[in-house]
PyMOL Python script that loads the backbone (N, CA, C, O; Angstrom):
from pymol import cmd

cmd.read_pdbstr("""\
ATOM      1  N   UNK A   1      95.331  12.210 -46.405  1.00  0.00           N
ATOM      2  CA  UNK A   1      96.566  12.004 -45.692  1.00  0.00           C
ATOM      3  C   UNK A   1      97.490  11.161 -46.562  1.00  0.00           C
ATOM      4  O   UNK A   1      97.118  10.060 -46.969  1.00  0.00           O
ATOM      5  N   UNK A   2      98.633  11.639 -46.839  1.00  0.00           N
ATOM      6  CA  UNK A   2      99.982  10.660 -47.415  1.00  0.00           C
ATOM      7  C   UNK A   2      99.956   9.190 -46.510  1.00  0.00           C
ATOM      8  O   UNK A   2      99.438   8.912 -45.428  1.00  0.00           O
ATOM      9  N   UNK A   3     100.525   8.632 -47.193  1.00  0.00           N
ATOM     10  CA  UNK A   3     101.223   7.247 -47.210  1.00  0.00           C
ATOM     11  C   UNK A   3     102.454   7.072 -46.402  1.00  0.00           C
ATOM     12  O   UNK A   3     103.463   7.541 -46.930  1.00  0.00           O
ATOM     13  N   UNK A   4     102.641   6.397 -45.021  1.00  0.00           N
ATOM     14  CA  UNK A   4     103.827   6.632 -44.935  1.00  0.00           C
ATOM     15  C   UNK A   4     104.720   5.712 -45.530  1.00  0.00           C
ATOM     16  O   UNK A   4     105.906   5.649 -45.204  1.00  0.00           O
ATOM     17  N   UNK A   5     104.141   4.918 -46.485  1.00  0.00           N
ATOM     18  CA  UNK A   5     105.397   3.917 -47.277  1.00  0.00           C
ATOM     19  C   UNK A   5     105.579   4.683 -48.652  1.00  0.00           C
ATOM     20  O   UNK A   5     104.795   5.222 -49.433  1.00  0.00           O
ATOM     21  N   UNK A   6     106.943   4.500 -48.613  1.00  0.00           N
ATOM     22  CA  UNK A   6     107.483   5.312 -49.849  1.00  0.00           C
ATOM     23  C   UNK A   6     108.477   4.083 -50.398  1.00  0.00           C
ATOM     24  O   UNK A   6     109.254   3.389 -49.742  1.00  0.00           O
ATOM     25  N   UNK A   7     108.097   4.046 -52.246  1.00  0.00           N
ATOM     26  CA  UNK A   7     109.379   2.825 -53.038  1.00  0.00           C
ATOM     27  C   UNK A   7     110.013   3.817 -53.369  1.00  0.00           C
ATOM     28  O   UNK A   7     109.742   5.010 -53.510  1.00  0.00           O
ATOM     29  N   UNK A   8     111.220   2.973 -53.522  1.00  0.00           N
ATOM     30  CA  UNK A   8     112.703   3.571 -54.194  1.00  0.00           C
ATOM     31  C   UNK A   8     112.647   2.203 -55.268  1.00  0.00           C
ATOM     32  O   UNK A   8     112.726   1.019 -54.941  1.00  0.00           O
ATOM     33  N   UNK A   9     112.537   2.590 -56.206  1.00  0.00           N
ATOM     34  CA  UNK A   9     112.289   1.609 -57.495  1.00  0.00           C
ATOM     35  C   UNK A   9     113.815   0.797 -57.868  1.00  0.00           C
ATOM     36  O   UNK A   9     114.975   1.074 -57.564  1.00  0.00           O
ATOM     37  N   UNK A  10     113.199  -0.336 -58.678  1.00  0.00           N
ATOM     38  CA  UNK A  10     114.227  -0.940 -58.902  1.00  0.00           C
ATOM     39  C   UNK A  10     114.994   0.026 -60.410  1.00  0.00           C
ATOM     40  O   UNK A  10     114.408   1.027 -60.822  1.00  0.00           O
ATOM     41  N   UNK A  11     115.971  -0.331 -60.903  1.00  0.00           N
ATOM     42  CA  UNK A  11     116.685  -0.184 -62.356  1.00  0.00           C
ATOM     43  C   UNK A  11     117.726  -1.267 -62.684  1.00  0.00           C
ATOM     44  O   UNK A  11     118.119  -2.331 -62.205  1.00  0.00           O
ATOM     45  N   UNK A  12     118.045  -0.258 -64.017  1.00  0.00           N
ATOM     46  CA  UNK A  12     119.106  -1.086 -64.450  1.00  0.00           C
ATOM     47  C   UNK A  12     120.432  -1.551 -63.371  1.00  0.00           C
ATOM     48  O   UNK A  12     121.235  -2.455 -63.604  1.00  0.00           O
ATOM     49  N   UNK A  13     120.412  -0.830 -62.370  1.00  0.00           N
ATOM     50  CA  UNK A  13     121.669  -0.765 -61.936  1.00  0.00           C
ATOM     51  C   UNK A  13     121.687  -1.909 -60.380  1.00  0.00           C
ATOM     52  O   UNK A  13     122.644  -2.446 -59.822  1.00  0.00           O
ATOM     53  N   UNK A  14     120.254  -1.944 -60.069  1.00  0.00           N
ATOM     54  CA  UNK A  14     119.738  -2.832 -58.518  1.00  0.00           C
ATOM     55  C   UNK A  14     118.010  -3.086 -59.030  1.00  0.00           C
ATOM     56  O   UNK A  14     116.917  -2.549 -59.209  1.00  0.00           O
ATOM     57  N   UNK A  15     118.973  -4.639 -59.098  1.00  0.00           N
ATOM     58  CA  UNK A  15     117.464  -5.431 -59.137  1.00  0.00           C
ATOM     59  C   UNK A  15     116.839  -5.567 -57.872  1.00  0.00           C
ATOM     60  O   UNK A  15     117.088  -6.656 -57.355  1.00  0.00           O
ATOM     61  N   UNK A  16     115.966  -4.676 -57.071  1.00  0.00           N
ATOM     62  CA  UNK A  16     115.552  -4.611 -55.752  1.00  0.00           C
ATOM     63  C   UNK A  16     115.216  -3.532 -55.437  1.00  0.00           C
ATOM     64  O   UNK A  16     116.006  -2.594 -55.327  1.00  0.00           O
ATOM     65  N   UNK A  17     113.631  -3.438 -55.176  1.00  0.00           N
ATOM     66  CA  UNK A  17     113.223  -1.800 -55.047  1.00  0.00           C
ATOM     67  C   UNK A  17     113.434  -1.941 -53.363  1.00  0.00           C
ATOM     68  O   UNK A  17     113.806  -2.962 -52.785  1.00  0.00           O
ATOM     69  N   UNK A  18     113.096  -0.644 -52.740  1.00  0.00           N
ATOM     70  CA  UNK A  18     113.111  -0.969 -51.789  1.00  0.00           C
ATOM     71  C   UNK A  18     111.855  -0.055 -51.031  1.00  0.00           C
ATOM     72  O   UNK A  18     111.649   1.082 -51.454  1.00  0.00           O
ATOM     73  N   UNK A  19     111.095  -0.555 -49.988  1.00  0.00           N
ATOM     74  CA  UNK A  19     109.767  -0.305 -49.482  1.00  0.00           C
ATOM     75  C   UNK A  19     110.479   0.353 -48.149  1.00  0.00           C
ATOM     76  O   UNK A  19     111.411  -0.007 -47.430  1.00  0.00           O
ATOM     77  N   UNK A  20     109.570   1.523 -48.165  1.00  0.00           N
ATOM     78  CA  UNK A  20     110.294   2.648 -46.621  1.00  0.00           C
ATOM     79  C   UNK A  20     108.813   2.847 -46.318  1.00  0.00           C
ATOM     80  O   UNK A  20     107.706   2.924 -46.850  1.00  0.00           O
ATOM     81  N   UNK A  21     109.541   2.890 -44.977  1.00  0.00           N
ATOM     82  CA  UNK A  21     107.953   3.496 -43.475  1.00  0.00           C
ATOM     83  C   UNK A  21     108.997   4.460 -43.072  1.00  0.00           C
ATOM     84  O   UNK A  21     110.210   4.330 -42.904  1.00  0.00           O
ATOM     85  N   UNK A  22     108.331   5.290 -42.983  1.00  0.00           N
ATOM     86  CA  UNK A  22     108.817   6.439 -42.202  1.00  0.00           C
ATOM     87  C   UNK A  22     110.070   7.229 -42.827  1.00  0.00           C
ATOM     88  O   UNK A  22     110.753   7.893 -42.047  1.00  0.00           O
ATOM     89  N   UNK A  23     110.548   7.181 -44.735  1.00  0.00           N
ATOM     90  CA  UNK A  23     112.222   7.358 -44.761  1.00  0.00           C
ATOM     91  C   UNK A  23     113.220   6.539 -44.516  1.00  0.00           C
ATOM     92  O   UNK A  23     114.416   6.695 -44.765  1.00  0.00           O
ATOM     93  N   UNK A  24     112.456   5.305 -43.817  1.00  0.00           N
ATOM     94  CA  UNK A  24     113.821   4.104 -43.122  1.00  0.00           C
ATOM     95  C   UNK A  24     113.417   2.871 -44.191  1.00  0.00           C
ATOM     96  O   UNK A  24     112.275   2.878 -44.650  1.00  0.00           O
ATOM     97  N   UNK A  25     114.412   1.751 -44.610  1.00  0.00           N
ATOM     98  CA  UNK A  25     114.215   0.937 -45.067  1.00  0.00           C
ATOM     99  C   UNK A  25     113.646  -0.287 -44.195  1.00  0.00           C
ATOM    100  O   UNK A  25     114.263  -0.707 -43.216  1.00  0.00           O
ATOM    101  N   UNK A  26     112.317  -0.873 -44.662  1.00  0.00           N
ATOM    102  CA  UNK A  26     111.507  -1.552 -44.236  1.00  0.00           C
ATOM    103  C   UNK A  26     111.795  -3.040 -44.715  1.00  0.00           C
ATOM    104  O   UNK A  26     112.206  -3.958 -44.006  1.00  0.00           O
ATOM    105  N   UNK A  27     111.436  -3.089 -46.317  1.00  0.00           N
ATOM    106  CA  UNK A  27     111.792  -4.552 -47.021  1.00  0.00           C
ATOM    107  C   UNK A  27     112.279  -3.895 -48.254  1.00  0.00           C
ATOM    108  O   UNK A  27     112.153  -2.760 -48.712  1.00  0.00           O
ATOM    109  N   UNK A  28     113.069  -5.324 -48.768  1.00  0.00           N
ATOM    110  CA  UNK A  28     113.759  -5.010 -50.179  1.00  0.00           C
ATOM    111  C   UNK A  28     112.829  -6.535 -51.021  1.00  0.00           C
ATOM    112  O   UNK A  28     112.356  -7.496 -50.414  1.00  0.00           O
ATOM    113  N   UNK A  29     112.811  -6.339 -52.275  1.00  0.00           N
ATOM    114  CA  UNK A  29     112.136  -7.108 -52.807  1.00  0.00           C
ATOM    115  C   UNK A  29     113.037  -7.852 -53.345  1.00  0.00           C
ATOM    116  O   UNK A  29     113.945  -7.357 -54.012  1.00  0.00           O
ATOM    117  N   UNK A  30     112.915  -9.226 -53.125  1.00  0.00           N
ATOM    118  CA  UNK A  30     113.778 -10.148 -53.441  1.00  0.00           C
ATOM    119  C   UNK A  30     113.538 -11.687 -54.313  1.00  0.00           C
ATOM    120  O   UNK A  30     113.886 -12.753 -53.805  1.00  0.00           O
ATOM    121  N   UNK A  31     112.858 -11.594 -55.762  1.00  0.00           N
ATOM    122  CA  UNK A  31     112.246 -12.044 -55.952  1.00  0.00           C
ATOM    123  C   UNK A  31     113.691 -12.307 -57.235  1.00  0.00           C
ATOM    124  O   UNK A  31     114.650 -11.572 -57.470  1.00  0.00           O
ATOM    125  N   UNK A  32     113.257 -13.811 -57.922  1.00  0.00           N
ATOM    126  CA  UNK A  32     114.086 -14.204 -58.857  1.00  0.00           C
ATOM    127  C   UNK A  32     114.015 -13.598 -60.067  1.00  0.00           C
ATOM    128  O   UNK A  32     113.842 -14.361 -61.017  1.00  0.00           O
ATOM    129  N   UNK A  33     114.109 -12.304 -60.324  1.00  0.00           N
ATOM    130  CA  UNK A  33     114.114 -11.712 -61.688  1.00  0.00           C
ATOM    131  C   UNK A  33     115.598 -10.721 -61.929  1.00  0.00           C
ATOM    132  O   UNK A  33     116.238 -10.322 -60.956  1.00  0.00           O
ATOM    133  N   UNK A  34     115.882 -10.507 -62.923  1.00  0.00           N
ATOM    134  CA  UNK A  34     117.189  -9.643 -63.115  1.00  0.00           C
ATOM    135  C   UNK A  34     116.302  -8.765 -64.343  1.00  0.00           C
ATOM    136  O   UNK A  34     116.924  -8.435 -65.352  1.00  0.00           O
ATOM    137  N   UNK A  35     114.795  -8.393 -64.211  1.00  0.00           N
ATOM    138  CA  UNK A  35     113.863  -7.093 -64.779  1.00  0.00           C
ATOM    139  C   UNK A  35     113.411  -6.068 -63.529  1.00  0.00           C
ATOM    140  O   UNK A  35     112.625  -6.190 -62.589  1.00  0.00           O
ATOM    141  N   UNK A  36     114.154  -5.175 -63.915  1.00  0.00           N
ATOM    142  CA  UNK A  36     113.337  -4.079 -62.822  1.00  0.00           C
ATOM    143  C   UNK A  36     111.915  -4.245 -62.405  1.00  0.00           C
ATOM    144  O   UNK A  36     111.476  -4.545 -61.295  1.00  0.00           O
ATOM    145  N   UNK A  37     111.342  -4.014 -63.413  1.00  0.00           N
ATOM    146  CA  UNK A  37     109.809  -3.906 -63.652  1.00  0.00           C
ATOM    147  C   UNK A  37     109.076  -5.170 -62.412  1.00  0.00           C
ATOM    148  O   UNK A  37     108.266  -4.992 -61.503  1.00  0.00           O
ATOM    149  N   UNK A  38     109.425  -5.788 -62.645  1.00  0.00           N
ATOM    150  CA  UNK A  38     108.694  -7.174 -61.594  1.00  0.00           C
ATOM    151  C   UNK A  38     108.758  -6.959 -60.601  1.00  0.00           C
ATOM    152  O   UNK A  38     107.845  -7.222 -59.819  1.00  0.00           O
ATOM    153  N   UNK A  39     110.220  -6.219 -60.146  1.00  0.00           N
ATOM    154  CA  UNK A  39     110.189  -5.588 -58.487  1.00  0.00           C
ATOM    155  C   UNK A  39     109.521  -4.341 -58.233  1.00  0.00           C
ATOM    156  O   UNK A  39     108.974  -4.196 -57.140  1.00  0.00           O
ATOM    157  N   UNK A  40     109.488  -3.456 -59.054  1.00  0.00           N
ATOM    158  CA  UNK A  40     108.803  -2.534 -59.056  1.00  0.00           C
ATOM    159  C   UNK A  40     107.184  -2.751 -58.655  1.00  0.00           C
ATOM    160  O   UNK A  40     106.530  -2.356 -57.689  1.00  0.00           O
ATOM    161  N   UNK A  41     106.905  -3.395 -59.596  1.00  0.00           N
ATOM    162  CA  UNK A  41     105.378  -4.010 -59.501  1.00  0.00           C
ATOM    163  C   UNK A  41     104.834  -4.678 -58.317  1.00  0.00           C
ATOM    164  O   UNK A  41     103.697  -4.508 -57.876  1.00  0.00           O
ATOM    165  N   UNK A  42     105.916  -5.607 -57.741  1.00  0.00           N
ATOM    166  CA  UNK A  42     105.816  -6.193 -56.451  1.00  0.00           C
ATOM    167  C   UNK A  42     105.588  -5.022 -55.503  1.00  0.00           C
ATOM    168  O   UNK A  42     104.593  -4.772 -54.822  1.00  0.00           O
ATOM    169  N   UNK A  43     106.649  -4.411 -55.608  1.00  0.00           N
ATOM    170  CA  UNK A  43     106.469  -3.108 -54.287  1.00  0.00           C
ATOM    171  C   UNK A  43     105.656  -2.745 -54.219  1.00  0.00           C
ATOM    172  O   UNK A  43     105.113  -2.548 -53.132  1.00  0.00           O
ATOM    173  N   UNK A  44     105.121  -2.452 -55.385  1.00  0.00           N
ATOM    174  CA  UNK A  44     103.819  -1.507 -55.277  1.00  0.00           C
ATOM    175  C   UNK A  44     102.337  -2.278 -54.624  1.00  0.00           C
ATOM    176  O   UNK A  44     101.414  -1.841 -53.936  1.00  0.00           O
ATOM    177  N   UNK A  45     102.574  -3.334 -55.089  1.00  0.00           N
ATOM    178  CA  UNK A  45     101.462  -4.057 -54.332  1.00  0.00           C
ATOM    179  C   UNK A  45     101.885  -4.644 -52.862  1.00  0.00           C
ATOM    180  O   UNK A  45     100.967  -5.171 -52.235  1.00  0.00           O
ATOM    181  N   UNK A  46     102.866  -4.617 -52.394  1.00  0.00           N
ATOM    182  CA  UNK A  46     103.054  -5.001 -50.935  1.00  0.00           C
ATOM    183  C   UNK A  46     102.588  -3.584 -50.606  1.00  0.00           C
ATOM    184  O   UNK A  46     101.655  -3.426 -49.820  1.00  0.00           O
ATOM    185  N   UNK A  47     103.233  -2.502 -51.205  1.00  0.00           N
ATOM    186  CA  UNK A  47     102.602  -0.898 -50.322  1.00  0.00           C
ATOM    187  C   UNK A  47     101.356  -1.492 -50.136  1.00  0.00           C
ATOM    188  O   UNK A  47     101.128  -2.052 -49.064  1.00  0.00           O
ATOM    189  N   UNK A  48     100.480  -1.454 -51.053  1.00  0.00           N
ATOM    190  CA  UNK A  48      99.022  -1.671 -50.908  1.00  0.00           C
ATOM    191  C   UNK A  48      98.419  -2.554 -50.129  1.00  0.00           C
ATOM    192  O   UNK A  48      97.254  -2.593 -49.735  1.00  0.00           O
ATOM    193  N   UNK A  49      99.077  -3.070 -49.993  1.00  0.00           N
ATOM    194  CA  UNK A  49      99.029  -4.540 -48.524  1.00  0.00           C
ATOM    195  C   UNK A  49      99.277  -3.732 -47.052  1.00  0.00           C
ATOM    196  O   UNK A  49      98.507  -3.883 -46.104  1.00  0.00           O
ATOM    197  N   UNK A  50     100.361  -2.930 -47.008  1.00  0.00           N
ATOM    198  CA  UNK A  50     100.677  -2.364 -45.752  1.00  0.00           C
ATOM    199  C   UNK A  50     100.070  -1.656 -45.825  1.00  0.00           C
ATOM    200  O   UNK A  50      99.966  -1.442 -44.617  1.00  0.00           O
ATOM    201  N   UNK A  51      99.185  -0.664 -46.444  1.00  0.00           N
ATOM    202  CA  UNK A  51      98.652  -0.060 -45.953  1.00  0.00           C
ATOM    203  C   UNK A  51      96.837  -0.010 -45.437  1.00  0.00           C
ATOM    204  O   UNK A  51      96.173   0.963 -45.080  1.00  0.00           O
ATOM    205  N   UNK A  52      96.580  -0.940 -45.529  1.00  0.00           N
ATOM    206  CA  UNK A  52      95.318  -1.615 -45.381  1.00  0.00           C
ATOM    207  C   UNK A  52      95.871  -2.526 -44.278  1.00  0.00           C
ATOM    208  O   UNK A  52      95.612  -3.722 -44.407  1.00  0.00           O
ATOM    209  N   UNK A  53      96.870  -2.003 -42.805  1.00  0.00           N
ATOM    210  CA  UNK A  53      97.224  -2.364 -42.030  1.00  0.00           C
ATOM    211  C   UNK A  53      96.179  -1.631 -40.869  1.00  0.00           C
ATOM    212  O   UNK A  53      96.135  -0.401 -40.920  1.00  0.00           O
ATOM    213  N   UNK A  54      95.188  -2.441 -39.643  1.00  0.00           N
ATOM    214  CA  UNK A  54      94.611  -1.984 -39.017  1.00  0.00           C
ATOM    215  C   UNK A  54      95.765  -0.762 -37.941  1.00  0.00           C
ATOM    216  O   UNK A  54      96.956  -0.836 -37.640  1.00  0.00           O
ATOM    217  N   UNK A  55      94.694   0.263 -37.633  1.00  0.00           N
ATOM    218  CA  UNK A  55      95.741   1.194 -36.567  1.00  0.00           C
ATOM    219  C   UNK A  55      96.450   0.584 -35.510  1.00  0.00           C
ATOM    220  O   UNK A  55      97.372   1.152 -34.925  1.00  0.00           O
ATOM    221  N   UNK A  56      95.943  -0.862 -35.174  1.00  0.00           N
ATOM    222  CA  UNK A  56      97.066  -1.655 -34.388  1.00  0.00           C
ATOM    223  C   UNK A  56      98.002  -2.231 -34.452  1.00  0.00           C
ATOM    224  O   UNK A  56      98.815  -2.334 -33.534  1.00  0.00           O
ATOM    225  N   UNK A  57      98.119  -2.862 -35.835  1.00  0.00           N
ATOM    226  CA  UNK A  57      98.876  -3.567 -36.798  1.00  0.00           C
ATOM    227  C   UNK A  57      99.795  -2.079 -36.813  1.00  0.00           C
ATOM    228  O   UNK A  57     100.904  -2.071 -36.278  1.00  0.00           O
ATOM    229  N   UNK A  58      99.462  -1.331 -37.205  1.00  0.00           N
ATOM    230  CA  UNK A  58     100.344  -0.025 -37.368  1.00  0.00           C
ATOM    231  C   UNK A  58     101.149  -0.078 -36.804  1.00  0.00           C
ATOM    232  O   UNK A  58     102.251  -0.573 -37.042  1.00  0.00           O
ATOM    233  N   UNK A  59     100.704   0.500 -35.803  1.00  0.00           N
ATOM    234  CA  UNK A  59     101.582   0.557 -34.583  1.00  0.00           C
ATOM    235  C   UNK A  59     102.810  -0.351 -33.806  1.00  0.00           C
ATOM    236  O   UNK A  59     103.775   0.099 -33.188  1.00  0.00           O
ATOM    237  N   UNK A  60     102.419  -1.887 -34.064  1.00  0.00           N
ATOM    238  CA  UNK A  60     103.382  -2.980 -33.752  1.00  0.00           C
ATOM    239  C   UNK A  60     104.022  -2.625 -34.547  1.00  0.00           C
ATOM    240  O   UNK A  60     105.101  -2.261 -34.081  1.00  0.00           O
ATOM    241  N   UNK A  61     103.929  -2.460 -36.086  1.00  0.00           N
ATOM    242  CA  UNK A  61     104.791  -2.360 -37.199  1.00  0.00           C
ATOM    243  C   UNK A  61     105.658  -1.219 -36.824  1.00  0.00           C
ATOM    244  O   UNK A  61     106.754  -1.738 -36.613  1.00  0.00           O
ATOM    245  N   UNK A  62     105.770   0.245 -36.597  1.00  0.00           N
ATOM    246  CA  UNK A  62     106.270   1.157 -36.080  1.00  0.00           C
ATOM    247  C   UNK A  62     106.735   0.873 -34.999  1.00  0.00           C
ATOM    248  O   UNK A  62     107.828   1.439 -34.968  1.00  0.00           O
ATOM    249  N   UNK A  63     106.552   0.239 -33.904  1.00  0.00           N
ATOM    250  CA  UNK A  63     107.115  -0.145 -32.649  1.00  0.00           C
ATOM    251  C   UNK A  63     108.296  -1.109 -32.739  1.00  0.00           C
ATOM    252  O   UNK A  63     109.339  -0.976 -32.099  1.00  0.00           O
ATOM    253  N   UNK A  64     107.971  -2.295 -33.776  1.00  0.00           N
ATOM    254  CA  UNK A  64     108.930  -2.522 -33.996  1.00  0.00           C
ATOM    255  C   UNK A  64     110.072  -2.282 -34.761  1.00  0.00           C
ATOM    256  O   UNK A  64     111.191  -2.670 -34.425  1.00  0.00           O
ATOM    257  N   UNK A  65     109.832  -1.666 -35.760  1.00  0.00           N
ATOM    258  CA  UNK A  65     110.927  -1.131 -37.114  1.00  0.00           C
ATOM    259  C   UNK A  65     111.552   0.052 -35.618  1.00  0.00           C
ATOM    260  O   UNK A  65     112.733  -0.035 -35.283  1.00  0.00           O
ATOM    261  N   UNK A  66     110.761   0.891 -35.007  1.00  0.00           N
ATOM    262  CA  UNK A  66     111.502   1.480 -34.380  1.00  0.00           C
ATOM    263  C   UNK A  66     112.256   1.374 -33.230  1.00  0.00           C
ATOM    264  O   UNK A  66     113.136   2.193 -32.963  1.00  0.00           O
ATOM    265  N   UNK A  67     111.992   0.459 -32.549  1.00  0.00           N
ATOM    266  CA  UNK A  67     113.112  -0.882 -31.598  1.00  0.00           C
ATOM    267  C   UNK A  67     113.965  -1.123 -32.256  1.00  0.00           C
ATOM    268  O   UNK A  67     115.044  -1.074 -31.664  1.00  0.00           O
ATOM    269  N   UNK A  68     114.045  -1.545 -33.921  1.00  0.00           N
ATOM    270  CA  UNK A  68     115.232  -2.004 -34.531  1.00  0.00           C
ATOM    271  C   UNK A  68     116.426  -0.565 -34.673  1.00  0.00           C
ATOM    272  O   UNK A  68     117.646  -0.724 -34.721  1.00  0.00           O
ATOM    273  N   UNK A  69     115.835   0.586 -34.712  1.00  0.00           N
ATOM    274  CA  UNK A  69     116.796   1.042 -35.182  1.00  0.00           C
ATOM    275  C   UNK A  69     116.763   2.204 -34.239  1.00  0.00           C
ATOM    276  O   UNK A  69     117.304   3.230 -34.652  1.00  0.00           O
ATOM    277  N   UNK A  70     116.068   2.236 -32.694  1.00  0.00           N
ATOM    278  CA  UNK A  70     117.253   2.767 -31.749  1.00  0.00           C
ATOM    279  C   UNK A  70     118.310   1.698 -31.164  1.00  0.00           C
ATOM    280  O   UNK A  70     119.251   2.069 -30.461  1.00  0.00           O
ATOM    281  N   UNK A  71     118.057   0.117 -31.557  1.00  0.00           N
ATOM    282  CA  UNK A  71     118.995  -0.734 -31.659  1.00  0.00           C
ATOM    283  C   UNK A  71     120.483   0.079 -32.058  1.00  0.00           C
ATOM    284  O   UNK A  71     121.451   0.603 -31.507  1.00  0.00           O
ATOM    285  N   UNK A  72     119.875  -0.242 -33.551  1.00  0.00           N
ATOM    286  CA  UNK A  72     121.110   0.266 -34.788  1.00  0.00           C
ATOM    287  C   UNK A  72     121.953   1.240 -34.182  1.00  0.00           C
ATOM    288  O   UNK A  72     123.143   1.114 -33.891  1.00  0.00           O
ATOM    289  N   UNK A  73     120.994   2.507 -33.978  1.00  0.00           N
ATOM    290  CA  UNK A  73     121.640   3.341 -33.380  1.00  0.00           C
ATOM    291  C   UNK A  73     123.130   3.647 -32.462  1.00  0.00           C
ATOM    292  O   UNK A  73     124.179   4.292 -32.490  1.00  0.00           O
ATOM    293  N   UNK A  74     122.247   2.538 -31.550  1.00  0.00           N
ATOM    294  CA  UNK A  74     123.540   2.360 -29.891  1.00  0.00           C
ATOM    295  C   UNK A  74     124.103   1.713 -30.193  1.00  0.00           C
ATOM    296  O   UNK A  74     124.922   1.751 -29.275  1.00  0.00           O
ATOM    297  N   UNK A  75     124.616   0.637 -31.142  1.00  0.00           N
ATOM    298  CA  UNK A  75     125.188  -0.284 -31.771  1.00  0.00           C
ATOM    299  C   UNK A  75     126.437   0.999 -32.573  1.00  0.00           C
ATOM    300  O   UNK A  75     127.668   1.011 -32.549  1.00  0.00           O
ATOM    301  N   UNK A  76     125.801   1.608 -32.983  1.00  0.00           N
ATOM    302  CA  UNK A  76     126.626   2.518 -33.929  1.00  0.00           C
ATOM    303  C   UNK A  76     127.610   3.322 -33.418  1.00  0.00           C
ATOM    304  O   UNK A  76     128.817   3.383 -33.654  1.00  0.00           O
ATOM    305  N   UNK A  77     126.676   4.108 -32.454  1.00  0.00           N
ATOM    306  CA  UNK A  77     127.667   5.063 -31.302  1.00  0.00           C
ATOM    307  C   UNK A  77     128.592   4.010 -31.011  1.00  0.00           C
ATOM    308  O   UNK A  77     129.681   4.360 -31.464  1.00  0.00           O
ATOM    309  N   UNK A  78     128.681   2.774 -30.415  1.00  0.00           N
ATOM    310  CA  UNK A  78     129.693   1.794 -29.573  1.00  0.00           C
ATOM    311  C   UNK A  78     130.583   2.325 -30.604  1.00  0.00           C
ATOM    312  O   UNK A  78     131.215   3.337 -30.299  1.00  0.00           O
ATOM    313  N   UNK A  79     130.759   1.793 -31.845  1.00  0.00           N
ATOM    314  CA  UNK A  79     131.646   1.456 -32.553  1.00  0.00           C
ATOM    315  C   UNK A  79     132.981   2.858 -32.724  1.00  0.00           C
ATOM    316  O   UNK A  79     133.977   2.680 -33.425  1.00  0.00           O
TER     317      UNK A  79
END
""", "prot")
cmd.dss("prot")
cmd.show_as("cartoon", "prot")
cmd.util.cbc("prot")
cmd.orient("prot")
């Protein structure tokens, strides 16, 4: 079975990879370097952290990222 965390790597252009659950942005790595590579590297080992998340842990994690953004959502329509 896939992973549902997917990086979007750092570069030259954004020092800050960014860690997705589900396609949605989860965390951005925010660490004191202006080298891609260090954020890159970070991400990859927080993936590896989240995903050695028990199926309950899962689930809060999904429950909440997804509370936040039928938030976002109705917030959006208002506007």
């Amino acid at each position: 079975m896939g992973s549902s965390y997917t990086v979007t790597e750092s570069d030259e252009t954004a020092y800050g990879s960014l860690i997705l659950l589900h396609g949605k942005v989860l965390l951005i790595t925010g660490i004191s370097s202006d080298h891609p590579t260090e954020h890159n590297r970070l991400a990859r080992l927080m993936v590896g952290v989240l995903e050695r998340l028990t199926p309950t842990e899962q689930a809060e994690l999904d429950r909440i990222v997804g509370a936040h953004e039928d938030r976002w959502s109705q917030e959006a329509r208002k506007q």
